[in-house]
C-alpha positions as CSV (number, residue, x, y, z in Angstrom):
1,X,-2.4,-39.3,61.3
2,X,-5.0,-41.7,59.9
3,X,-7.5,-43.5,62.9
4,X,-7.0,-47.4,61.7
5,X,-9.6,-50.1,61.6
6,X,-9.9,-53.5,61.0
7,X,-13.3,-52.8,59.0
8,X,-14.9,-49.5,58.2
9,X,-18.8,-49.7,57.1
10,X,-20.3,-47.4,55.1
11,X,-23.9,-47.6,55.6
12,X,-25.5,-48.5,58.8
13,X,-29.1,-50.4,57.0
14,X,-29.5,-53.9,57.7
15,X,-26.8,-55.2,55.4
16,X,-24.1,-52.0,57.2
17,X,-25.3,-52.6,60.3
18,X,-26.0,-56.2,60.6
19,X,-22.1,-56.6,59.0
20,X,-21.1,-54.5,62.0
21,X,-22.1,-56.6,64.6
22,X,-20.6,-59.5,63.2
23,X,-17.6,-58.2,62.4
24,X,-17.5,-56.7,66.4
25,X,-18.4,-60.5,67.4
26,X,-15.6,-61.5,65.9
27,X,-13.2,-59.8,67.6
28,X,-12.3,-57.1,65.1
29,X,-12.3,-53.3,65.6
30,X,-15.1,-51.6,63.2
31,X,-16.0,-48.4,62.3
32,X,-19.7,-48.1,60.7
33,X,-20.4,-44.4,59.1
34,X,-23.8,-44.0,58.2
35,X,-25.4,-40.2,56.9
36,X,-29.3,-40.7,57.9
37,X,-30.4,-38.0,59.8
38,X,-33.5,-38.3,61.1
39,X,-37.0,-35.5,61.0
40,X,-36.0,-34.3,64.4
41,X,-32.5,-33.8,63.2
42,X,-30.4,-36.5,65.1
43,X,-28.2,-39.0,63.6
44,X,-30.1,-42.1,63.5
45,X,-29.1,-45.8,62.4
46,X,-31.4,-48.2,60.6
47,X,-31.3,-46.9,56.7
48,X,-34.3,-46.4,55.1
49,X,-35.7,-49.8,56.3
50,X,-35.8,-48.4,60.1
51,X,-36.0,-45.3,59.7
52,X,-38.6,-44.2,56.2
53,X,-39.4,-48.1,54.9
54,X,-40.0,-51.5,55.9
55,X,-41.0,-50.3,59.8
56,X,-42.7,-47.3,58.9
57,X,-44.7,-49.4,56.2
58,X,-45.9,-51.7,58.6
59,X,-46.6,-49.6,61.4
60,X,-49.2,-47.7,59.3
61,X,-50.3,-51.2,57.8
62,X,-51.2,-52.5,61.3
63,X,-52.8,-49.6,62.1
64,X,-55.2,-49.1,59.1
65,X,-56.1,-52.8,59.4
66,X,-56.8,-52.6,63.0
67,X,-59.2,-49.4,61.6
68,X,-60.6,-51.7,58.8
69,X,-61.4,-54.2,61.2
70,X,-63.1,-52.2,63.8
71,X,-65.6,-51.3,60.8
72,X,-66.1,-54.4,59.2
73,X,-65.6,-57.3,60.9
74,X,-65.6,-56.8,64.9
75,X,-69.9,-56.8,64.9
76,X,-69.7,-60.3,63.8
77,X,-67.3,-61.0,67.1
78,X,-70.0,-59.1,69.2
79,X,-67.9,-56.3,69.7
80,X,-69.7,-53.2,69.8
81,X,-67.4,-49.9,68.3
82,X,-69.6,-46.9,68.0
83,X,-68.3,-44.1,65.3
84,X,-64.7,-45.5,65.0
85,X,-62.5,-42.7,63.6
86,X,-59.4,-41.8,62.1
87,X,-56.5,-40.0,64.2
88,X,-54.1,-39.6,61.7
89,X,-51.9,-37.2,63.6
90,X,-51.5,-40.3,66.1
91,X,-51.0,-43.1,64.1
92,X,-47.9,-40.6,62.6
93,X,-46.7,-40.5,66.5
94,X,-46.9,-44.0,67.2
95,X,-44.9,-45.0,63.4
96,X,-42.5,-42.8,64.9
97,X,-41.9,-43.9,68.4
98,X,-41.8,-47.3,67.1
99,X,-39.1,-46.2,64.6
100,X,-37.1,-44.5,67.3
101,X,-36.9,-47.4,69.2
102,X,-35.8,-49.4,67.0
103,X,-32.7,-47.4,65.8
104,X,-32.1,-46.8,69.6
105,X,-32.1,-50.6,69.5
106,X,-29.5,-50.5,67.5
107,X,-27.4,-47.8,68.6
108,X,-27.1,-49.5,72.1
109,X,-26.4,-53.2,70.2
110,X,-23.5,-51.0,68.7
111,X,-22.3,-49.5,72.6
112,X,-22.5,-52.9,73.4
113,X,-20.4,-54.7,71.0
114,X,-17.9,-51.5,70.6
115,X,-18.4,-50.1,67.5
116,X,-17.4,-46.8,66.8
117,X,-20.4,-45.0,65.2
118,X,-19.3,-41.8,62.8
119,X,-22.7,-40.2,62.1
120,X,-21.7,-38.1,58.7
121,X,-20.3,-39.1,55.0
122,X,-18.0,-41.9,54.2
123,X,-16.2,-41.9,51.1
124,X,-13.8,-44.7,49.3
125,X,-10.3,-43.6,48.7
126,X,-7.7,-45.7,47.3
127,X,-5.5,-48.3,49.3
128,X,-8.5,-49.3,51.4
129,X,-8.5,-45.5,52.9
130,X,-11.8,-44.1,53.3
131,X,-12.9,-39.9,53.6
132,X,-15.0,-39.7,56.4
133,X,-16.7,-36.0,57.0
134,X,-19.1,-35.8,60.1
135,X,-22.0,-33.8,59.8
136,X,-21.6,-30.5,60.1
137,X,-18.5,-29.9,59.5
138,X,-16.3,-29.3,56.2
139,X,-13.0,-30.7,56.6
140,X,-12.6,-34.4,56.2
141,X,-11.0,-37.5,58.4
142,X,-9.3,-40.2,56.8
143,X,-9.7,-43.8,58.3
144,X,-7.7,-46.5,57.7
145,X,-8.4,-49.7,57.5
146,X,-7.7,-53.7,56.7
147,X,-11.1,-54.0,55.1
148,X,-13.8,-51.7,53.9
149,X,-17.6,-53.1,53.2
150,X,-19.7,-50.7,51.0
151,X,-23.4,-51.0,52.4
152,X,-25.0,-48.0,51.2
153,X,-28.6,-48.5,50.6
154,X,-31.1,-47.2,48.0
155,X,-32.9,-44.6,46.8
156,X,-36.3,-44.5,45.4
157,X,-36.4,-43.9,41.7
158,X,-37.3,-41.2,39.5
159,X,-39.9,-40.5,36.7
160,X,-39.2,-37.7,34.3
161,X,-43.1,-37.5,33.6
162,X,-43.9,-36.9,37.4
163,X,-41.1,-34.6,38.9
164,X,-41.6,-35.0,42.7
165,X,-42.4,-31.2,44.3
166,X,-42.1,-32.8,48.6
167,X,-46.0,-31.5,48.2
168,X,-48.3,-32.8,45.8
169,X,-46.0,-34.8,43.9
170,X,-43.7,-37.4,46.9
171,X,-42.2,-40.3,47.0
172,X,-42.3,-43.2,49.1
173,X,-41.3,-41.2,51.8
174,X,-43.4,-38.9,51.6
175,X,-46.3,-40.9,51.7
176,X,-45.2,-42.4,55.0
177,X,-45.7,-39.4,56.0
178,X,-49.2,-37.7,55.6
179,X,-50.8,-36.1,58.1
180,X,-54.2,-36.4,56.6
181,X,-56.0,-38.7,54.4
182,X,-55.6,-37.4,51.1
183,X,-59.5,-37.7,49.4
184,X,-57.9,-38.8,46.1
185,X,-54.6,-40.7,46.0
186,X,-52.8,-41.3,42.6
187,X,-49.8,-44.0,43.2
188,X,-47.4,-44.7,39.7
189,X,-46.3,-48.1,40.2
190,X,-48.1,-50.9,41.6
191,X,-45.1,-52.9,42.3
192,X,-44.4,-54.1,46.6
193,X,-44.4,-50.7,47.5
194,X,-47.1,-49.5,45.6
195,X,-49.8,-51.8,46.9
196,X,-48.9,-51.5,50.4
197,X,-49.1,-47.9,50.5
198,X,-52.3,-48.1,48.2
199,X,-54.0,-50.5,51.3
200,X,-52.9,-47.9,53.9
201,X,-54.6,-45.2,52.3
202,X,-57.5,-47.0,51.0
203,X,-58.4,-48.7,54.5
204,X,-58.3,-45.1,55.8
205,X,-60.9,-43.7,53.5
206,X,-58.8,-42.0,50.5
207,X,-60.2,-43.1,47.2
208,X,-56.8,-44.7,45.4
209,X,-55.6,-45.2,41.5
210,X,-52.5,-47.4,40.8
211,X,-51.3,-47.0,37.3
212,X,-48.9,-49.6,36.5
213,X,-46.8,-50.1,33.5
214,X,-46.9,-53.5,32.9
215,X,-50.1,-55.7,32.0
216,X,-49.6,-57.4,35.3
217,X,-50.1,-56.9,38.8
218,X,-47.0,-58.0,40.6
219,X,-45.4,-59.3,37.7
220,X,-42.4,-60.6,39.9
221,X,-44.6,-62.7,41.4
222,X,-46.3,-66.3,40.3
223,X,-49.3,-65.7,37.9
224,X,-51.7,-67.6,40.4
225,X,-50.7,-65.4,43.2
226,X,-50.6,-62.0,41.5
227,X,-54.6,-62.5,39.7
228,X,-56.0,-63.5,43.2
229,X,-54.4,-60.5,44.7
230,X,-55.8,-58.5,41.9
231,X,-58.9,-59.5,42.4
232,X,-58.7,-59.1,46.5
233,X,-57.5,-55.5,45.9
234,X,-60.3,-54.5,43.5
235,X,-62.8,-55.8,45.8
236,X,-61.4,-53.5,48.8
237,X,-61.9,-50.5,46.9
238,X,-58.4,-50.3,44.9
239,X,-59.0,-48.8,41.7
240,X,-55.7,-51.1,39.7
241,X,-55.0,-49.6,36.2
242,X,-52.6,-52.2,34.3
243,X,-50.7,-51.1,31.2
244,X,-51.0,-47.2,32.0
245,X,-47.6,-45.5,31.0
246,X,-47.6,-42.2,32.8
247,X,-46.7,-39.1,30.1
248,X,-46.9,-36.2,31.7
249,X,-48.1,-34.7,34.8
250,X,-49.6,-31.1,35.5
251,X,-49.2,-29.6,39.4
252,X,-51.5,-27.1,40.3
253,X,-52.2,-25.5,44.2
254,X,-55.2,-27.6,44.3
255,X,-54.7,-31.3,42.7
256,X,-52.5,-32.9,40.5
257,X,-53.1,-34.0,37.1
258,X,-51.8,-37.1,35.4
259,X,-51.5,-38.0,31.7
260,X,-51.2,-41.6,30.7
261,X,-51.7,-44.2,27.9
262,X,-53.5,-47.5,27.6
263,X,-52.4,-48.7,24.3
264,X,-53.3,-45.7,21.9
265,X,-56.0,-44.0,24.3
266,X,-54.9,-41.3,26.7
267,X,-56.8,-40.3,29.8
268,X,-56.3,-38.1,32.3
269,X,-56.7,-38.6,36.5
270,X,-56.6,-35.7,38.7
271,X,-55.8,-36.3,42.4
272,X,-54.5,-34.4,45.4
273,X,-52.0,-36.1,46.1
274,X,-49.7,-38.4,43.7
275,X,-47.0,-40.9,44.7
276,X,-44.2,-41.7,42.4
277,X,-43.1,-45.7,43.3
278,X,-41.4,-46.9,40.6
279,X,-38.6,-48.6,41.9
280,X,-35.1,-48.1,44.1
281,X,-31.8,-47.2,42.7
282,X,-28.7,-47.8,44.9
283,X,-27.3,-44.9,46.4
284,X,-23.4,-44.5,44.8
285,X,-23.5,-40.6,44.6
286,X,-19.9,-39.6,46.1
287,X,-19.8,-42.9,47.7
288,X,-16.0,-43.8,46.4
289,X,-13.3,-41.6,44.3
290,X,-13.2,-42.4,40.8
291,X,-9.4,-43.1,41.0
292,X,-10.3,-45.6,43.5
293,X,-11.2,-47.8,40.3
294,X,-14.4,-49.6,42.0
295,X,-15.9,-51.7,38.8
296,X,-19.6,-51.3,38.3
297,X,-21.9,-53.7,36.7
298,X,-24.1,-52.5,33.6
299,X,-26.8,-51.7,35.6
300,X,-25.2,-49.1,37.7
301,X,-25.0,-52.0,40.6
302,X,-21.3,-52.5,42.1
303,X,-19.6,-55.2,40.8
304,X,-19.1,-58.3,43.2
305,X,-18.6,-61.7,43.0
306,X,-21.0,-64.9,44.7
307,X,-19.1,-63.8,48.0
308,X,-19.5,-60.0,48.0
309,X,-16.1,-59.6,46.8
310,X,-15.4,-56.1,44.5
311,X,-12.4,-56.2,42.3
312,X,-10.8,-54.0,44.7
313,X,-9.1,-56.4,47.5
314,X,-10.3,-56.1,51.2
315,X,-13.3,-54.1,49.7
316,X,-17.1,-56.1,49.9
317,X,-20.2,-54.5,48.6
318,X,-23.4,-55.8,50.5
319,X,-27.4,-55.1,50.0
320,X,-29.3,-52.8,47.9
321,X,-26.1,-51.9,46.6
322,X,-25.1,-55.0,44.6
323,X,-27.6,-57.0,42.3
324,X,-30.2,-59.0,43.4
325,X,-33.4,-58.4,45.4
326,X,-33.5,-55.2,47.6
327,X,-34.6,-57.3,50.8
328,X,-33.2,-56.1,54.2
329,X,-33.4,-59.4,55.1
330,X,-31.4,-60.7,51.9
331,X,-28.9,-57.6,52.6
332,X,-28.6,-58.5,56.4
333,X,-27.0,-62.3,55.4
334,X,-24.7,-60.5,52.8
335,X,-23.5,-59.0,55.9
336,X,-23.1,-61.6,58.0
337,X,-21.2,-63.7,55.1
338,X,-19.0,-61.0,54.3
339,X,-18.2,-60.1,57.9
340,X,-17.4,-64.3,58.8
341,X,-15.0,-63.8,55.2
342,X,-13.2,-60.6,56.8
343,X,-12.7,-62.7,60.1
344,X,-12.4,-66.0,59.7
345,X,-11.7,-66.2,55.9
346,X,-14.7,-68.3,55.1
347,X,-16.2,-67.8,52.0
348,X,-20.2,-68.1,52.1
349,X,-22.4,-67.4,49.4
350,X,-25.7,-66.6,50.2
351,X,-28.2,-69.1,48.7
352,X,-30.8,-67.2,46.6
353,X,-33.1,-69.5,45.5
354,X,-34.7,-69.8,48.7
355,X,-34.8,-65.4,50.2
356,X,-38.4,-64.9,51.0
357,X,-40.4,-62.1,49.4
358,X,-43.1,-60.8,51.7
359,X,-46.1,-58.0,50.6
360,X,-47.5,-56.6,53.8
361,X,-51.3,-56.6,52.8
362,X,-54.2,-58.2,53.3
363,X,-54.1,-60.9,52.6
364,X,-50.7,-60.7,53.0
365,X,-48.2,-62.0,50.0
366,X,-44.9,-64.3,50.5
367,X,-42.9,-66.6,48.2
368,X,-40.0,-68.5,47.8
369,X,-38.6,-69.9,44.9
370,X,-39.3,-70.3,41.5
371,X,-42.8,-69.3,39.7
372,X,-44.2,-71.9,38.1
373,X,-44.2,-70.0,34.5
374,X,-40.4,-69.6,34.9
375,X,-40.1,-73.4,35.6
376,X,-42.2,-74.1,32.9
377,X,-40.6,-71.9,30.4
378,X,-37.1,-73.2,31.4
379,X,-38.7,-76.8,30.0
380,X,-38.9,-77.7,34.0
381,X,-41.4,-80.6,34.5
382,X,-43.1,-79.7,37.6
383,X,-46.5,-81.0,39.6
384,X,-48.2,-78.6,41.6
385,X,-50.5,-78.5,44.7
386,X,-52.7,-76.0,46.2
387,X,-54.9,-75.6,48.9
388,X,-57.3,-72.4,49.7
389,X,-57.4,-70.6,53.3
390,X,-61.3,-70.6,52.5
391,X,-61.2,-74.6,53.8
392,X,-59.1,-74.0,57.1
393,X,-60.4,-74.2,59.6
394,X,-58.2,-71.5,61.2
395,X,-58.7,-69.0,58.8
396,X,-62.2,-69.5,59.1
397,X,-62.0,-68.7,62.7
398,X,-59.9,-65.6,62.2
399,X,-61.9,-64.4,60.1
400,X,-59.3,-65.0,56.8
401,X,-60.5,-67.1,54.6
402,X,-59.6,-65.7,51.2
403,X,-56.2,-66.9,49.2
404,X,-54.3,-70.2,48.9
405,X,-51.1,-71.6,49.2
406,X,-48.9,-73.1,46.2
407,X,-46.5,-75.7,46.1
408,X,-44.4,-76.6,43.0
409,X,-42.3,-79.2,42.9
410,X,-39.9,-81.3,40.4
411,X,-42.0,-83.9,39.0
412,X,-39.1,-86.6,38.9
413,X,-37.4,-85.8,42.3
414,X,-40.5,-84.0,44.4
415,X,-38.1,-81.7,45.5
416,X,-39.8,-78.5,46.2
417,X,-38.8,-75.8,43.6
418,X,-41.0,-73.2,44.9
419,X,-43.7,-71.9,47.2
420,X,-46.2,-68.9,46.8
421,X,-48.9,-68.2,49.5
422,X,-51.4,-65.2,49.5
423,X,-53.5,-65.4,52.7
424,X,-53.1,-64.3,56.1
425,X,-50.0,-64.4,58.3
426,X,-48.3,-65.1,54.7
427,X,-45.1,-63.6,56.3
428,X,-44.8,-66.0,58.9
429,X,-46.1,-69.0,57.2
430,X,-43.3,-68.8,54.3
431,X,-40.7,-69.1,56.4
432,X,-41.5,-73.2,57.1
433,X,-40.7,-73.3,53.1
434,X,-37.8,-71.5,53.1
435,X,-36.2,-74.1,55.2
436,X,-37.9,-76.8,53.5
437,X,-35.9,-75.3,50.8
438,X,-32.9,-74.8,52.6
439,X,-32.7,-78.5,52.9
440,X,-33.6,-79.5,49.7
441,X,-36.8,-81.4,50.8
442,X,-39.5,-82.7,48.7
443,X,-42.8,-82.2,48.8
444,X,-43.6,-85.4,50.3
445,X,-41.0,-84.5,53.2
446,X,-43.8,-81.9,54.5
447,X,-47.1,-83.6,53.4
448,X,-45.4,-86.2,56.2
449,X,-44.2,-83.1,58.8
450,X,-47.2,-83.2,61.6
451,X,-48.9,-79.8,61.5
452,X,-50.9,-78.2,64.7
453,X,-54.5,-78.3,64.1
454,X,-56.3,-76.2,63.8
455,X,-53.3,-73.5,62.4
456,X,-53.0,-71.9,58.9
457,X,-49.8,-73.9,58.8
458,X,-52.2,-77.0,57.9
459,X,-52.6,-75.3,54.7
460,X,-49.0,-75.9,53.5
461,X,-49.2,-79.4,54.9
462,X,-52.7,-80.2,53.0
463,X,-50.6,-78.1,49.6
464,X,-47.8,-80.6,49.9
465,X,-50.6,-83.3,49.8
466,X,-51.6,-82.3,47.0
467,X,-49.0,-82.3,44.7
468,X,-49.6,-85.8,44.8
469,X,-53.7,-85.5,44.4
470,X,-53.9,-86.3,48.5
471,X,-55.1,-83.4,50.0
472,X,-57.7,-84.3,52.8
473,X,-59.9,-81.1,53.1
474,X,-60.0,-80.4,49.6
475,X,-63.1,-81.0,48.0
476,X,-63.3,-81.9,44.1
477,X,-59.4,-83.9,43.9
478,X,-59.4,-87.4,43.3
479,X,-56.2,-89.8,43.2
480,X,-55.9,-90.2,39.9
């Protein structure tokens, strides 16, 4: 006899999980299944963003830049560090305490609000049935139930031209994972994922080549944004190779050797270790029964409307699953909309003009919005303020004085269309825009928002001023 549910979750990422606990809240029995098994071989929650991504990422992040900083900036604080050194072994042992108690986090959340977690492989059936098989074990449960969300995650992407070995040739993963500084690192792809790892690496003393496709760094990002990063990142030591199409790519015990094109030149890099990061895919493989008749989008996406509705009723699709940007944060409101629709029948569509993008570097990257070429191009008339970190006085103080912040906003109504910041804290700073943006305010609605001085935040404040040729602390901008 089938166990019943009011909502089984397959997938326990930020969008699975997060859906979970929402759905628990309000009042409704769940079941979230979720197939991650962790290096030490337990079932762990979390998806790839706990458990090999966005945490992993940013625990080696902080601890490189802490490294960086020891050798280059703490003489100028009067701190005295003799021989700092790399512990590589450690900074792997910290990522992963940090990363198991995080998905403990969540596994007590889970105790707490009463949701059943079934560590093993979930599977769509039809009539809102779903094949649940735990690990280990070969015959199959069925669970029914009134709803079914399908929060699966992704996958990183594959090249044909660079076949990945788990040795010489990894992916993402894998390069979370080193246990030594590789002397000479080869990354394909210097999209988000690219250049993070490429500043990990880098701070720690590897000698790293990006080869990216396209003729832009960070092409998803706004034009004035992506050159200063590109020129921050070359002057760190990152060797950025734009319009280099990978061809081919020889493996021997010793290095790796890659082929690839510039125009009609080819040239050849040889490294020791190479990392393939050209993109995520979202993981469908056995995830639902083709007799189910789930409807997928031409890009291999499911199919769902503004509310995460499939064509299948009392079946959702949230996060790296469905289109849109693969943001745990972006795929964690999915999940809260969906799960208040299961409940409560409310239907919310997230708002998607306004989901933050963050780049963990330094400086570090955020945006929200529009760019203002895609304003521009869409016949938009926009005015546009900036302001650099270099005349904060924070940032001066802290030591992180290099990028700027950008606001863009309609040039009949002021409201703000988007904002792009490179600089430090850029992660936390972004989110005052984002609910600037939430509430449709214009850009004279924050040059008039008092601003702690000194803070970095001043430097959205004195950007708001100068969309309308204000800005106090800027030297060379008259009112015109």
């Amino acid at each position: 006899m089938s166990e019943r549910y009011d909502v089984v979750i397959i997938g326990a990422g930020p969008a699975g999980y997060t859906a979970a606990i929402r759905c628990a809240q309000l009042g409704l029995q769940t079941a979230c299944i979720d197939k991650w098994i962790a290096a030490d071989g337990r079932p762990a929650l979390g998806g790839t963003c706990l458990n090999a991504g966005c945490i992993s990422s940013k625990a080696l992040l902080d601890s490189s830049e802490l490294y960086q900083r020891a050798q280059k900036e703490f003489a100028e604080h009067g701190i005295k560090v003799e021989q700092a050194g790399v512990d590589v072994t450690a900074m792997q042992a910290r990522k992963d305490r940090l990363v198991h108690r995080l998905t403990a986090n969540i596994a007590a959340l889970f105790e707490d609000r009463q949701i059943k977690w079934l560590p093993g492989h979930g599977r769509l059936l039809e009539d809102n049935r779903v094949e649940f098989t735990p690990h280990g074990l070969d015959r199959p449960e069925i669970l029914a139930a009134k709803s079914v969300v399908l929060a699966s995650g992704s996958q990183p992407m594959e090249l044909g031209a660079a076949p990945i070995d788990g040795e010489r040739v990894v992916d993402s993963t894998g390069a979370l994972s080193f246990q030594e500084v590789p002397q000479r690192l080869g990354i394909i792809g210097a999209g988000v994922i690219g250049v993070e790892l490429g500043s990990v690496w880098t701070r720690l003393g590897a000698k790293v080549t990006l080869l990216e496709a396209q003729d832009t760094l960070l092409p998803m990002a706004d034009i004035t944004i992506s050159q200063e990063a590109y020129k921050q990142f070359k002057d760190q030591g990152l060797d950025i190779r734009l319009g280099a199409r990978v061809v081919s790519t020889r493996v021997s015990s010793k290095q790796v050797t890659v082929c690839y094109r510039i125009g009609e030149k080819e040239y050849e890099l040889e490294v020791d270790k190479l990392v393939v990061a050209v993109g995520r895919q979202p993981c469908l493989d056995n995830l639902f029964a083709l007799e189910a008749g789930l409807l997928l989008d031409e890009r291999g996406f499911i199919h769902v409307d503004e509310y995460g509705t499939t064509n299948l009723p009392g079946v959702y699709a949230v996060g790296d699953v469905v289109r849109g940007p693969m943001l745990a944060h972006k795929g964690s409101q999915e999940g809260i909309a969906v799960a208040e629709t299961i409940a409560e029948g409310k239907k919310t569509a997230v708002k998607r003009n306004s989901i933050p993008w963050v780049i963990y570097t330094e400086p570090e990257i955020a945006w929200a919005g529009r760019t203002e070429q895609a304003l521009r191009d869409a016949d938009i008339d926009v005015r546009v303020g900036t302001f650099y970190f270099a005349d904060s006085a924070r940032a001066n103080v802290m030591s992180g004085s290099k990028g700027l912040v950008k606001i863009i906003a309609d040039a009949m109504t002021d409201q703000i269309l988007g904002v792009h910041i490179i600089g430090p804290w850029a992660s936390e700073l972004i989110a005052e825009a984002v609910l600037a943006m939430e509430f449709a305010a214009s850009s004279e609605d924050l040059a008039r928002t008092i601003h702690a001085y000194p803070s970095l935040a001043e430097a959205l404040h004195e950007a708001a001023l100068d969309v309308d040729n204000r800005a106090i602390h800027k030297i060379g901008r008259k009112k015109e």
